[in-house]
MMTF fields as JSON, N, C-alpha, C and O atoms, coordinates in Angstrom:
{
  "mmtfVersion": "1.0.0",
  "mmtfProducer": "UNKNOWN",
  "numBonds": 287,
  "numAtoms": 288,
  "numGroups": 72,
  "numChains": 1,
  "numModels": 1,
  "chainsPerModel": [1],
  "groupsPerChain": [72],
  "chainIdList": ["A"],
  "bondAtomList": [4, 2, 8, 6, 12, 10, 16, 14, 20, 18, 24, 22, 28, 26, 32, 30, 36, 34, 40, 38, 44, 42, 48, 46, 52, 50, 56, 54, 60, 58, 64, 62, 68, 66, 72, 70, 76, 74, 80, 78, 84, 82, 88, 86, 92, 90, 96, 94, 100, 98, 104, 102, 108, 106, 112, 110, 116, 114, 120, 118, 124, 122, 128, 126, 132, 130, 136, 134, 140, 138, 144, 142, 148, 146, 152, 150, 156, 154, 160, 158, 164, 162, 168, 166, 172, 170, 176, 174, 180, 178, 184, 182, 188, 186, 192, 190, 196, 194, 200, 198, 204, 202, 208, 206, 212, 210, 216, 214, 220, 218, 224, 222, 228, 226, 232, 230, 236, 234, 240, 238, 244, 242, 248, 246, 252, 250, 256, 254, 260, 258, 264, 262, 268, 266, 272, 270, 276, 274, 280, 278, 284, 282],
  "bondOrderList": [1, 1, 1, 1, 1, 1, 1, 1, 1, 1, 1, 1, 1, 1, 1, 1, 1, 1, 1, 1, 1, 1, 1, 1, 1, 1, 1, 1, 1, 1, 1, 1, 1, 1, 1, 1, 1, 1, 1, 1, 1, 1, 1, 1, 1, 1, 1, 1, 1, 1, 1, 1, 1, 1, 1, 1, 1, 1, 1, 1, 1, 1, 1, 1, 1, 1, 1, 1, 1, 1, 1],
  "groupList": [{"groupName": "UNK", "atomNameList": ["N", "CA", "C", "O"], "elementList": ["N", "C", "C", "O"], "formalChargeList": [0, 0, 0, 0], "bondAtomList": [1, 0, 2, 1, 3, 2], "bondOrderList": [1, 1, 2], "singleLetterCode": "X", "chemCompType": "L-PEPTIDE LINKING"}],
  "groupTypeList": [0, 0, 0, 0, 0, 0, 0, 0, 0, 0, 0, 0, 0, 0, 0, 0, 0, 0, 0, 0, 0, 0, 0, 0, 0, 0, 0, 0, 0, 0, 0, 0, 0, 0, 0, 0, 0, 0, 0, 0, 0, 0, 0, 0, 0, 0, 0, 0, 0, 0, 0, 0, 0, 0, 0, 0, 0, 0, 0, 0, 0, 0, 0, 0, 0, 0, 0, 0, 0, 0, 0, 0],
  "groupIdList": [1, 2, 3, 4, 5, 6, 7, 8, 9, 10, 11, 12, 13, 14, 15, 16, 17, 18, 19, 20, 21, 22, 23, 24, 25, 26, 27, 28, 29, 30, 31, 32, 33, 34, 35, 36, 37, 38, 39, 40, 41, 42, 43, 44, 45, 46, 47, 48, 49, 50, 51, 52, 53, 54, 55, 56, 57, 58, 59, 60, 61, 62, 63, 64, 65, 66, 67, 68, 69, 70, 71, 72],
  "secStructList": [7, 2, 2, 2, 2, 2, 2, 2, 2, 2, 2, 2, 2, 2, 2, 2, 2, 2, 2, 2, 2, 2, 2, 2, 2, 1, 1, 1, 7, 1, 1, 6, 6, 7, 7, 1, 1, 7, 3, 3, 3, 3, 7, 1, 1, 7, 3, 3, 3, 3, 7, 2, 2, 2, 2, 2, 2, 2, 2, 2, 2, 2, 2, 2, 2, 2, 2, 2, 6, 6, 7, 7],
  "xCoordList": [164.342, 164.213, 165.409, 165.176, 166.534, 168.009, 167.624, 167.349, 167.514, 167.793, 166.877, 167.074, 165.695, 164.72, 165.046, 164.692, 166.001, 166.813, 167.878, 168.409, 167.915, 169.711, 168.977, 169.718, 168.255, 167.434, 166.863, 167.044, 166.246, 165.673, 167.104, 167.196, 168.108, 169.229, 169.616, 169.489, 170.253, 170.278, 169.61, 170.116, 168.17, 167.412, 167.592, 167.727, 167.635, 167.656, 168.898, 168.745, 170.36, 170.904, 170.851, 170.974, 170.542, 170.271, 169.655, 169.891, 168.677, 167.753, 168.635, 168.761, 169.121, 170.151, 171.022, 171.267, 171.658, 172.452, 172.056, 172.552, 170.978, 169.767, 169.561, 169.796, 169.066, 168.693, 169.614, 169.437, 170.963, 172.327, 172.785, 173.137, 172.568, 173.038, 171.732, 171.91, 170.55, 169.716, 169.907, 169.878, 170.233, 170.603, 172.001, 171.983, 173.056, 174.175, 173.859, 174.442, 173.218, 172.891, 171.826, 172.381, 170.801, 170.015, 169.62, 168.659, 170.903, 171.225, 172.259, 173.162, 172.016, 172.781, 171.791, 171.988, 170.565, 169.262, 168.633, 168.252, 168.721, 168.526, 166.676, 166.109, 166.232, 164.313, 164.016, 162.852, 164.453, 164.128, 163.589, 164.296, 162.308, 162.053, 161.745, 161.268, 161.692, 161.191, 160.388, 160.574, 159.545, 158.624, 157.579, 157.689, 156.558, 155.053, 154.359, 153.728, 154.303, 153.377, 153.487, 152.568, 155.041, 155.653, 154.767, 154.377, 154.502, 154.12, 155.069, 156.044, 155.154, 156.38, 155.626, 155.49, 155.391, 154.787, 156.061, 156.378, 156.473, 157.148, 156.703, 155.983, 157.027, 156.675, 157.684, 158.74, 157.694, 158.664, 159.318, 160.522, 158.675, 159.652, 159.552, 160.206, 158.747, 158.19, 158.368, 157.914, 159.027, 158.894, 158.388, 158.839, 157.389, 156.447, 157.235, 157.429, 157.462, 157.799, 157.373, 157.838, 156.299, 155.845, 155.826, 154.965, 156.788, 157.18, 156.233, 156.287, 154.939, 153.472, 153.737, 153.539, 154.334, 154.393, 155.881, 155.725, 156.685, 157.86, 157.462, 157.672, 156.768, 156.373, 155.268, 155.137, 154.593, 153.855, 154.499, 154.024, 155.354, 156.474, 157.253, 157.632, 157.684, 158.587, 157.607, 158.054, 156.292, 155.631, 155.098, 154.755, 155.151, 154.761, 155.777, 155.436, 156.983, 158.364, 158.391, 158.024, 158.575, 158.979, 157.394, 157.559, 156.505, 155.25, 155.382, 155.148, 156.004, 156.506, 157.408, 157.274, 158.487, 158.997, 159.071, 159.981, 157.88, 157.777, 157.09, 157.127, 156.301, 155.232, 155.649, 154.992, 156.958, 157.756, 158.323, 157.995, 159.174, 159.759, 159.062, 159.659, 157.503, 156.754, 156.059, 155.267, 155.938, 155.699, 156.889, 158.02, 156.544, 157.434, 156.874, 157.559],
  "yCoordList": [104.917, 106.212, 106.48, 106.792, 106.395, 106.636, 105.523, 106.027, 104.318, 103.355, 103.428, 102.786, 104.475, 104.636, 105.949, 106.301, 106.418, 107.642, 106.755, 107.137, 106.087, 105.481, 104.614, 103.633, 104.423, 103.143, 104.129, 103.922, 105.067, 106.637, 106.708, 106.369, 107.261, 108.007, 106.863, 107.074, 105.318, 104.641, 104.177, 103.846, 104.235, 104.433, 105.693, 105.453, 106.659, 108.032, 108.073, 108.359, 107.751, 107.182, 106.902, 107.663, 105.056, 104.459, 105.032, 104.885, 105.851, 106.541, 107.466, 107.305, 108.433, 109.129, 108.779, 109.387, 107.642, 106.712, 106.526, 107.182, 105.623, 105.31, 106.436, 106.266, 107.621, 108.616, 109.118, 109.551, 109.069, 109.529, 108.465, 108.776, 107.411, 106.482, 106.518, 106.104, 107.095, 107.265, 108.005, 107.929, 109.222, 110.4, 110.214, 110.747, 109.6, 109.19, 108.522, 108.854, 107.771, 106.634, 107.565, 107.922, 107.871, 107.92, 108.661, 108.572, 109.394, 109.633, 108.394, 108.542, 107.593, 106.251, 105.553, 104.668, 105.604, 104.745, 105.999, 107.152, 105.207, 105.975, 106.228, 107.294, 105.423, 105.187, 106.207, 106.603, 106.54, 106.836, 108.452, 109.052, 109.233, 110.609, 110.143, 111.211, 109.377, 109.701, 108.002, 107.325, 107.923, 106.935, 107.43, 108.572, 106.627, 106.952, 107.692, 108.373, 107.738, 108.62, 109.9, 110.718, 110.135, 111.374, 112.522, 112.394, 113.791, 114.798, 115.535, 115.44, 116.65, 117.133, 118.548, 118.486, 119.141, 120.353, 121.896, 122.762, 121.752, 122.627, 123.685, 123.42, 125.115, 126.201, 127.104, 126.95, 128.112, 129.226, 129.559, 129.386, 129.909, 130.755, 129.736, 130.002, 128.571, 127.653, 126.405, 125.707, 125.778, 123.827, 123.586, 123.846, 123.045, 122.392, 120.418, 119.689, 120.15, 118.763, 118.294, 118.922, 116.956, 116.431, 114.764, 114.077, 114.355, 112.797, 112.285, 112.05, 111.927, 111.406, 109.704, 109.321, 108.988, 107.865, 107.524, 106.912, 107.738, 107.825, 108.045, 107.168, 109.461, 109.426, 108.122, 107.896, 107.407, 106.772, 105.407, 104.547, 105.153, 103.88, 103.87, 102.808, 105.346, 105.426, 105.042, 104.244, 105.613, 105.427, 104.136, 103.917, 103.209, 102.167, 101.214, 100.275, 101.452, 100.541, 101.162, 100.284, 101.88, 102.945, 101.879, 101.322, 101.866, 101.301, 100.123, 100.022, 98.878, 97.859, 97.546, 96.848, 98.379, 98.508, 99.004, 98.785, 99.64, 99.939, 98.878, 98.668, 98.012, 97.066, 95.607, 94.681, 95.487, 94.466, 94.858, 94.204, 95.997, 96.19, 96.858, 97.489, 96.789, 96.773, 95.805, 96.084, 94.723, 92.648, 92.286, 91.978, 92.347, 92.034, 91.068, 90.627],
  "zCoordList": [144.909, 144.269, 143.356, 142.188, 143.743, 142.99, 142.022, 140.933, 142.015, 141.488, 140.151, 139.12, 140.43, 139.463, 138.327, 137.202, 139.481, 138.587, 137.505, 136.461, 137.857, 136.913, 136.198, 136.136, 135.775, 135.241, 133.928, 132.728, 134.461, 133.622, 132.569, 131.389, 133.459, 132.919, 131.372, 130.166, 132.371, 130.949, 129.699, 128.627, 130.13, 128.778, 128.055, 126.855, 128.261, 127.913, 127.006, 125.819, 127.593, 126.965, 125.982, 125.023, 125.924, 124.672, 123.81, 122.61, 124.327, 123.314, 122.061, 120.847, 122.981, 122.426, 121.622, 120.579, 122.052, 120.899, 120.097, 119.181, 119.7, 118.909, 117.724, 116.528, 118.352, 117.39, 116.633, 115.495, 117.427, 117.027, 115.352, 114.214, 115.94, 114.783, 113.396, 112.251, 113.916, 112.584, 112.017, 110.788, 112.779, 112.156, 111.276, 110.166, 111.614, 111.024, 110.051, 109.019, 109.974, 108.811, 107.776, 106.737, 107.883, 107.47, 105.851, 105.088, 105.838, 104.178, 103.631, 102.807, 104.067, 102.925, 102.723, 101.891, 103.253, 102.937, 101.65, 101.851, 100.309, 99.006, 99.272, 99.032, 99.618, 99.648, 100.819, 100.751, 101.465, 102.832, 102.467, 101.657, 103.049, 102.391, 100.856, 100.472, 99.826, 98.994, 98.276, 97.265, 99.398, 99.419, 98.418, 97.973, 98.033, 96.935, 97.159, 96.35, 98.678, 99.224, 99.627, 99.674, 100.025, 100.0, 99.2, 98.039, 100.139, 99.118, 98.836, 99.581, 97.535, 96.961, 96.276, 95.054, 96.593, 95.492, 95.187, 96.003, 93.897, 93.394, 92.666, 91.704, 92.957, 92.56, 92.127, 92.74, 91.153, 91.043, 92.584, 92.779, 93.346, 94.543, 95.785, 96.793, 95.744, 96.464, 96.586, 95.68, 97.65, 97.52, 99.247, 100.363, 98.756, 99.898, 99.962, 98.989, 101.219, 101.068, 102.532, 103.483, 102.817, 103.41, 103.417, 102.869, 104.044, 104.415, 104.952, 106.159, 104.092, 104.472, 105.379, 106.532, 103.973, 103.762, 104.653, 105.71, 104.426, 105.47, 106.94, 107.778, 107.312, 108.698, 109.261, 110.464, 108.291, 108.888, 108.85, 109.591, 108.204, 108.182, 109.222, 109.716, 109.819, 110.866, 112.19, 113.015, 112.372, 112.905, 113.588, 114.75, 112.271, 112.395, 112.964, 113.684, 112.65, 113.169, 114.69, 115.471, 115.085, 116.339, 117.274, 118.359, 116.764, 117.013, 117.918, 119.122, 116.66, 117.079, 118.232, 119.237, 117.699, 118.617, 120.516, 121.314, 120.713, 121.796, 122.362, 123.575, 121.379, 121.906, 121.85, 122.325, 121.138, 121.932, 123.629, 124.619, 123.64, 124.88, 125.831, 126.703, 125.767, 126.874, 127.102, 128.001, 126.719, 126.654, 127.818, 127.442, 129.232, 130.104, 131.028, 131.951]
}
């Protein structure tokens, strides 16, 4: 039971790390948010912005990634 707690805790962890360092990085990647597919609609009092193509890239890596490290 403990052992299933600390096993939890250090993924959680890593996780945290993980997100920590994308978030750190993630304005030095110039492409990143302004992919093809990206929507962008500009107005006088208005900017609509929707990371279409980005969310589904992130999607797709995050994807992979879970489906390597659940291959055990």
């Amino acid at each position: 039971m403990l052992e299933n707690i600390a096993k939890t805790l250090i993924i959680l962890g890593i996780a945290v790390f993980g997100i920590g360092l994308i978030l750190l990085f993630a304005g030095k990647i110039p492409w990143l948010g302004k992919l093809p597919g990206d929507i962008l609609i500009k107005r006088e009092n208005f900017t609509f912005y929707f990371p279409l193509a980005t969310s589904i890239l992130i999607s797709v890596v995050l994807t992979f990634i879970f489906w390597l490290f659940s291959k055990r």
